[in-house]
C-alpha positions, 0 to 999 in steps of 0.5 A: 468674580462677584461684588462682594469677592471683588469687595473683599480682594480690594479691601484686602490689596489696600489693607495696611501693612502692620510692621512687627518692631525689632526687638526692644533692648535697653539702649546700654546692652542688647538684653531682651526682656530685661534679662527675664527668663520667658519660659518660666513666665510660662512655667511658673507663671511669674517673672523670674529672673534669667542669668548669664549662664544660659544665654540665648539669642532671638532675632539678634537679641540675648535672652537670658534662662533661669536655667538650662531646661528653660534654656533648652525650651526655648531653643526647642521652640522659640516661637512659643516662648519669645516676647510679643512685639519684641518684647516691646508695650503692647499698647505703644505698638497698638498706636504704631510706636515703640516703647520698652515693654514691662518685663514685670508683667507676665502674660502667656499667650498660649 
C-alpha cells in the first residue's frame, strides 16, 4: 500500500461517525411533520396538509396523506418521500443537535 492509500484508510478509520436523529415528533403525539402530507410537497410543490384518514408510519413515526394515491406513494417508496433528518432542522443537526424542523418549508430532494 502507498502513502497516500495508507493516508487515506487512516483518515477514513478515525472519520466521525455522524448519527442520523430519530424522528423529531411533538412532545404530545408521535405526528412527524406536523401532520404534513411529504408527497405533495413533492407533487404540489407546497405543504399540504395530511389527514387522519390516510395514515402511515415511518421509523415509529405517523405520517399523515392528503389522500390515498400520495398515501400510496410513499408506501411504494418511502426512502423517496420521507423527511430528512427525521424531519428534524437541517441546520441544528449541521451542529450535531436536534430540533423540530419547519414542516412549512417545503424542499425536495430529488
Amino acid at each position: 500500500m502507498n502513502l497516500p492509500s495508507l493516508l487515506a484508510a487512516a483518515a477514513i478509520g478515525t472519520a466521525p461517525v455522524i448519527l442520523f436523529p430519530p424522528v423529531c415528533t411533538s412532545a404530545f403525539d408521535d405526528i412527524a411533520v406536523p401532520g404534513y402530507d411529504r408527497v405533495a410537497c413533492f407533487k404540489a410543490g407546497k405543504p399540504v396538509k395530511g389527514t387522519k384518514e390516510f395514515p402511515a408510519t415511518w421509523d415509529g413515526a405517523e405520517l399523515r396523506f392528503a389522500s390515498a394515491a400520495n398515501h400510496d406513494a410513499f408506501k411504494k417508496h418511502p426512502e423517496a418521500y420521507a423527511p430528512q433528518y427525521g424531519g428534524c432542522c437541517a441546520w441544528a443537526v449541521s451542529q450535531g443537535r436536534t430540533a423540530k424542523g419547519d414542516a412549512q418549508v417545503c424542499k425536495n430532494r430529488r
